[in-house]
N, C-alpha and C positions, 0 to 999 in steps of 0.2 A: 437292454443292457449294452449292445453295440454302441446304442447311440448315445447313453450314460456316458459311455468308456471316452469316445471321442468327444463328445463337452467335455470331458473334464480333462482330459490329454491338452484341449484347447487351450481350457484356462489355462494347466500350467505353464505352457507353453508363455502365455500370455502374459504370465505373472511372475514365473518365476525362473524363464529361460535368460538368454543374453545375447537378446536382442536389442533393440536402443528401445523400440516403444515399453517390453516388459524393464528394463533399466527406469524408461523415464514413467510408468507406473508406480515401481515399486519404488523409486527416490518420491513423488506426488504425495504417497501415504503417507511418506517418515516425515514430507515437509509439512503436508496439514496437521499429522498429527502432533507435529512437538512447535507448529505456530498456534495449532489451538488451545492446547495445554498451556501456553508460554501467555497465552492475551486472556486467559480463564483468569490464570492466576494475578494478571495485572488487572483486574477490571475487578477482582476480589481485591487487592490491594489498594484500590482507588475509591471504591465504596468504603473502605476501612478507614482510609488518611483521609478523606473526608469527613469525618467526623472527631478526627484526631487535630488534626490541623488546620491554618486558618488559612481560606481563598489566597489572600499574601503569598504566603508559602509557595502556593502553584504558579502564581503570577510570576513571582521568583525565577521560580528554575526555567518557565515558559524561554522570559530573555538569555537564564545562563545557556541555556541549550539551542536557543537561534542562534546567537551569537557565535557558538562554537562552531553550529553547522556552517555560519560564514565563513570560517577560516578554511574546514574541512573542506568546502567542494573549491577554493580558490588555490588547494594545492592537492585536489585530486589528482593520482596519477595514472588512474583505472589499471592496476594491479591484479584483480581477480578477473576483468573481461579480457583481459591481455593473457593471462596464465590459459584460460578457457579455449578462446580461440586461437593459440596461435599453436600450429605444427610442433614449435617446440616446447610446448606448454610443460611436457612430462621431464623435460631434459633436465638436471641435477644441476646442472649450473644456470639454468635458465630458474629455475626454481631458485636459487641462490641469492641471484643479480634481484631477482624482485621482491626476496627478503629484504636485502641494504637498501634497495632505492625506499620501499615503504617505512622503513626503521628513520631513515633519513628524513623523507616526509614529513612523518610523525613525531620528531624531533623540531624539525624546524617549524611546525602546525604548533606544535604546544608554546617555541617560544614568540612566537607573534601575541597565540593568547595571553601569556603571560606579560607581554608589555603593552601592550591595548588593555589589560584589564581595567586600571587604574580609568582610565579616558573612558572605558561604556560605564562604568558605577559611576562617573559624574554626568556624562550625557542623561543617564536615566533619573539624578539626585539618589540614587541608592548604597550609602559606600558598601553595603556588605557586601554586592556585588562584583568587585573587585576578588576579594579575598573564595569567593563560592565559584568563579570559573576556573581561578589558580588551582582548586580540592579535585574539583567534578572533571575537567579533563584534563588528569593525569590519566584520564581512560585512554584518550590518546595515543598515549608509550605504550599501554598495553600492548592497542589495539595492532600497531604496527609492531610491535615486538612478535606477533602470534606465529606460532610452526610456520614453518615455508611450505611445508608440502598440508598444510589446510585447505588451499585454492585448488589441488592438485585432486584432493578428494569430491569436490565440485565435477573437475574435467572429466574426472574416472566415471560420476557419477553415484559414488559413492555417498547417497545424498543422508544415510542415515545417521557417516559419525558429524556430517556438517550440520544438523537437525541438532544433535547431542552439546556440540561446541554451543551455537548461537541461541537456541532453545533453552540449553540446559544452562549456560551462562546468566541467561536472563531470568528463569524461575529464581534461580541462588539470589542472585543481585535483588531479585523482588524480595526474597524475604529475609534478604538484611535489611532493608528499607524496615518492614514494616518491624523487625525488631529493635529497630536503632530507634524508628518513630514514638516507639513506648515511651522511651528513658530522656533524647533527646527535644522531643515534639517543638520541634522548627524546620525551618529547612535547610539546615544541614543535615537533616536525616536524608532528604529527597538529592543531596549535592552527592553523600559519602555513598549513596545505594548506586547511585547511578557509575559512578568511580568502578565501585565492585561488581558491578555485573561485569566492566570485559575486566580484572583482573581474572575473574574466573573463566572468562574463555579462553584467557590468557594459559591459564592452569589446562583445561579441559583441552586446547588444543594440544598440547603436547601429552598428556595422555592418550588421547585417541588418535593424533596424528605423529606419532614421533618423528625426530629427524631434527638435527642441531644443524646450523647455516655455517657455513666453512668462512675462512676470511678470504678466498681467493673470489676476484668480482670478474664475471666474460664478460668485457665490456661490448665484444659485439651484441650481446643477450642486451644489457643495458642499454646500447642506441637502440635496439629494435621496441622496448619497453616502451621508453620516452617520445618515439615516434610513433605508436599507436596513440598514447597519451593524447595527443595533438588534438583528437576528437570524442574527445570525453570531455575538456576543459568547459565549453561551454557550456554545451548540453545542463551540467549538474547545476551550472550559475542559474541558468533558468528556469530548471525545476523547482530551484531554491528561491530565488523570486516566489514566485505561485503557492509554494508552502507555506511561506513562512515571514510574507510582508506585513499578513496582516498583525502578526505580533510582535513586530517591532514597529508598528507604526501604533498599533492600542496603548504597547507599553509606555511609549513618549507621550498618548493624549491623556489616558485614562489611570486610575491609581493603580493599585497591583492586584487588589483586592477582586476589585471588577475583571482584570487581565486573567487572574485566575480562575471565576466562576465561569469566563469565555475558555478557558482551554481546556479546563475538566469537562465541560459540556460536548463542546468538538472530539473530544479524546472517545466519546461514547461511538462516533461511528464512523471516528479514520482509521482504527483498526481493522476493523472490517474491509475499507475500503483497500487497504496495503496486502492481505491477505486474501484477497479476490484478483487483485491484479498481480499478483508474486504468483497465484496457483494460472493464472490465463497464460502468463506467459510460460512456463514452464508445462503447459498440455497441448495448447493452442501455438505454438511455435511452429514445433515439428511439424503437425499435422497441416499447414498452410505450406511451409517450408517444403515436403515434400511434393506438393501441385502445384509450387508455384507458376509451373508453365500455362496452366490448366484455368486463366479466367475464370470461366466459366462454374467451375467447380471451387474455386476461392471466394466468388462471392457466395456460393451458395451457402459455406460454411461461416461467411460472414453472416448472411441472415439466418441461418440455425441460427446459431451462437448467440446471435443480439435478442433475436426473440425470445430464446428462454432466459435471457437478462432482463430484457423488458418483463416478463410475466413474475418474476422470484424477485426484480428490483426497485419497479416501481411501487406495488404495495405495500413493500417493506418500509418505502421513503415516505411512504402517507401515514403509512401506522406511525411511526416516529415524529412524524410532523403533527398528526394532529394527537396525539397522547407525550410532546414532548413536555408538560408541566409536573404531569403526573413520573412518568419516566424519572427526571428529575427528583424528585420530591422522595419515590423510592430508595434509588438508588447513593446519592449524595446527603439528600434530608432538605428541610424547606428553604434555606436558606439558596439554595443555590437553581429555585423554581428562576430565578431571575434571568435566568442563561438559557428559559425557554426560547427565542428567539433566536437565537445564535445557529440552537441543537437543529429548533424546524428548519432553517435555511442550512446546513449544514446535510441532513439528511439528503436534500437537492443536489448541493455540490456533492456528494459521494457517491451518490446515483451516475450523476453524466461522468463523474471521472474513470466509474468501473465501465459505464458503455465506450465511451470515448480508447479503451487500452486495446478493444478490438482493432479498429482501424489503424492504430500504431500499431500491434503484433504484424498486420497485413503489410503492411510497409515495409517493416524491418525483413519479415521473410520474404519478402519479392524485392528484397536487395536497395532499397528507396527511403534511407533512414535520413538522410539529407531534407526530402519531403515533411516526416516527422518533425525534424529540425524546426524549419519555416512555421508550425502549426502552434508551435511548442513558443517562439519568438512572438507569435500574435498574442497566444495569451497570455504570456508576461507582459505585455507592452498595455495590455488590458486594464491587465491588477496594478501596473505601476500608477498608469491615468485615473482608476476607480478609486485605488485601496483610501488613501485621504480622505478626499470628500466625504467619500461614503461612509468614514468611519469619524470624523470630524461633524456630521450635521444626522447621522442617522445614530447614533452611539456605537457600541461594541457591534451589536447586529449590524452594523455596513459592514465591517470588516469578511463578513460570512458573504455580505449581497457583491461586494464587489467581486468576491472569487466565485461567486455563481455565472456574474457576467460575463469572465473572462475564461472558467471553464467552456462555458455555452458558447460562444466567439469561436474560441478556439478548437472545438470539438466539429461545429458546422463548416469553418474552414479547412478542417484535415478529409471530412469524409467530398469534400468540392475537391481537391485535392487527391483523392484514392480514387473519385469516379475516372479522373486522367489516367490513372492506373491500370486499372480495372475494368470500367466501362461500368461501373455497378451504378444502378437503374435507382438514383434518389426519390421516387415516387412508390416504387415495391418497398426501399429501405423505410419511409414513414408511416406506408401502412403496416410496419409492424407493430407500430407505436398503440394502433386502434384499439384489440383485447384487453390492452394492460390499460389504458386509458379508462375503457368505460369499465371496469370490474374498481378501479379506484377510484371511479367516479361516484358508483354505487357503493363503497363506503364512506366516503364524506357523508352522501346525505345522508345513510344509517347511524351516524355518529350525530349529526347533529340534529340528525332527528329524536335522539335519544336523548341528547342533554336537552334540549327543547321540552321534552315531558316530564325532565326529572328523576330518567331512570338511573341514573349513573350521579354518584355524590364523591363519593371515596376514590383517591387515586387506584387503589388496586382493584378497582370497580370498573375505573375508565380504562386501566391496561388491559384488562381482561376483556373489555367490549373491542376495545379498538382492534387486539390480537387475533379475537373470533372473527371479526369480518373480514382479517387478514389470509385467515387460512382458509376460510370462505373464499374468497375471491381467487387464492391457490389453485384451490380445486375445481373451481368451476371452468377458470383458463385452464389450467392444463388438460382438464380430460378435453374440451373443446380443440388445444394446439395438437393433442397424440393424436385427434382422429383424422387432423387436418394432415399430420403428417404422414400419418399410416395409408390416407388416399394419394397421397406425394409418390409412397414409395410404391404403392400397387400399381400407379400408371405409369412410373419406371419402369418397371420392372417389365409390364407388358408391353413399353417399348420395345425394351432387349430382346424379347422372344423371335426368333428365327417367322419367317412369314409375316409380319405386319409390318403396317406399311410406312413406321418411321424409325423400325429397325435398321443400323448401319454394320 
């Protein structure tokens, strides 16, 4: 019973005290749980307008919503990493000064789009396009209209009414979409939905975060906003590259049709990938952050970390790669089996981008985000020289191959780049790669050994094969990594013990 008493004293301690790690647990839960709710219900909404609406449609809004993100990160003002970090994050008029500058922003973002509209609907031959980015980012105004003390709830930690706002935003907005889709079934159902999710966070913040912005502006709060800004400008250009070349470069080659059966297929598993690297930094921060002095103990939390990525991410990217027809065919219906190739090479890129956010997390907490920078410039510089070609003489699948190349580029140059750091040992880091390696090795052959005989006809035949050798392989690596670790931590431990002879 003692020792009932103190577990569970622990856990609360753990979970429900006020401390940063039980804060940054219990905000962990609210954010998986209202990202996984919030991407359930869009992945039901996408298998739905799938079959409501035509590939067009998605190709559509694919541009209207590049395009917006181009204006959006060329007048980023990093507003929420500036509220977070900085000492006077919580102060009332600091909170103020970052409400007008983002109103303003957001202002001057919407009318750029609105006079460029006209010039992208004829670059692309589409006039509707014109009139579809004028509707769709009026989210925009929302978005910068939203409570001042929202960011504020971020710093507190408070990550559950932030969950409610962005989470809860987006379920709504999802099903207006899918009820405007009935009546309307174009895309301006996919223009007006998307509009309405931040008017509703719009709504949602100020219920759950109250607090109206005064008209008095401290303009020292405002120089200080503006000059953190200074290092955010880039950064966002080039992640924006890397996103989202390859669809503005399909859209100009390809019809809309094909543009969209390519971004409904991608769409299958960049959600995943945004929600694996949104929970790595938000766990894996801290925990590097506090040893950052401690090498030694950095890398080692670098190799955990990657290895049970390798084990949980490369099988994952084999099942999808080799059952992406069928996938498809379920999920969207046959017509969009054509975006098999896209999804396979896609599954790749998703894999190295969730390994690859380790070595960035390590960076950023050992103060070396400049580093990141550099790694982040190669692979834009990658995609810029790839994305064409590759999508000009290979079709819509270049556009996937050349951000595999410039993912992989630039993921091998950040980790040559942390070993300076670090000193961390690129030969221990690739033999992590071996378990996950040969357990996916051995489902290829079980897959096509399978269709080989004829066992497997039915797509929901083929998921179900591919699935089993997925969770097969699960199990087989992991109880193989627990035991490898559980001998890791017995001959720690018998270090530490007082009397032997590499006890310090």
């Amino acid at each position: 019973m003692r020792v009932y008493g103190r577990a569970k004293a622990s856990i609360n301690g753990l979970v429900l005290g006020d401390a940063l790690r039980a804060k940054a647990m219990r905000g962990g839960a609210w954010l998986g749980s209202g990202s996984i709710a919030e991407q359930a219900v869009r992945f039901a909404r996408n298998m739905l307008l799938a079959r409501i609406l035509a590939p067009g449609a998605f190709g559509t809004m694919a541009i209207v919503l590049s395009s917006a993100s181009l204006v959006d990160v060329l007048t980023d003002v990093g507003m929420n990493a500036a509220i977070i970090q900085s000492p006077r994050g919580s102060n009332a008029a600091y909170l103020n000064a970052s409400w007008w500058l983002g109103l303003c922003r957001s202002i001057f973002s919407y009318s750029i789009i609105f006079a460029v509209a006209p010039w992208i609907s004829r670059f692309y031959g589409r006039p509707e396009i014109s009139g579809l980015l004028r509707v769709a980012l009026l989210s925009v105004l929302f978005n910068g209209a939203m409570s001042p003390r929202v960011f504020l709830a971020q710093r507190e930690m408070k990550l559950g009414r932030w969950a409610g706002i962005t989470n809860g935003g987006g379920i709504c907005g999802v099903i207006l979409t899918v009820v405007l889709s009935f009546y309307m079934r174009d895309v301006w159902a996919l223009a007006i939905g998307y509009c309405g999710e931040n008017v509703f966070r719009f709504v949602l913040s100020y219920v759950l975060c109250p607090g109206a912005p005064s008209l008095h502006f401290d303009w020292s709060a405002g120089k200080e906003l503006l000059t953190f800004s200074r290092g955010i400008l880039g950064l966002s250009i080039l992640n924006l590259i890397i996103a989202r070349a390859d669809v503005f470069v399909l859209g100009r080659l390809y019809p809309l049709a094909a543009l969209g059966l390519y971004t409904m297929a991608v769409a299958l598993v960049a959600t995943p990938s945004v929600f694996c690297t949104n929970m790595l930094g938000q766990t894996l921060m801290p925990a590097v952050s506090s040893v950052q002095e401690d090498d030694h103990r950095v890398n080692r939390i670098l190799l955990e970390v990657t290895s049970w990525l390798l084990l949980l991410g490369m099988p994952a990217a084999v099942f999808i790669s080799l059952s992406a027809p069928s996938l498809l065919r379920l999920a969207y219906g046959a017509r969009y089996i054509a975006a098999a190739g896209p999804l396979s090479v896609a599954s790749a890129v998703v894999f190295l981008t969730v390994l690859n956010a380790v070595p960035t997390i390590v960076l950023f907490a050992k103060g070396r985000p400049g580093l990141h920078r550099h790694a982040v410039v190669v692979t834009a510089a990658v995609m810029l020289a790839a994305i064409y070609p590759a999508s000009k003489f290979l079709g819509p699948v270049g556009g996937q191959i050349a951000a595999l190349l410039a993912i992989s580029v630039g993921y091998l140059f950040q980790l040559i780049l942390l070993r300076s750091v670090t000193g961390l040992n690129l030969l221990r880091y690739g033999s992590a790669f071996l378990p996950a390696a040969l357990g996916s090795a051995a489902m290829l052959v079980t897959v096509f050994g399978s269709r080989r005989l004829g066992l497997v006809v039915r797509p929901a035949a083929d998921v179900a094969l591919c699935g089993a050798c997925c969770l097969l392989v699960y199990v087989l690596c992991t109880s193989v990594h627990l035991r490898a670790s559980k001998r890791k931590i017995s001959s720690y431990m018998s270090a530490k013990e007082p009397g032997t002879a590499t006890a310090r």
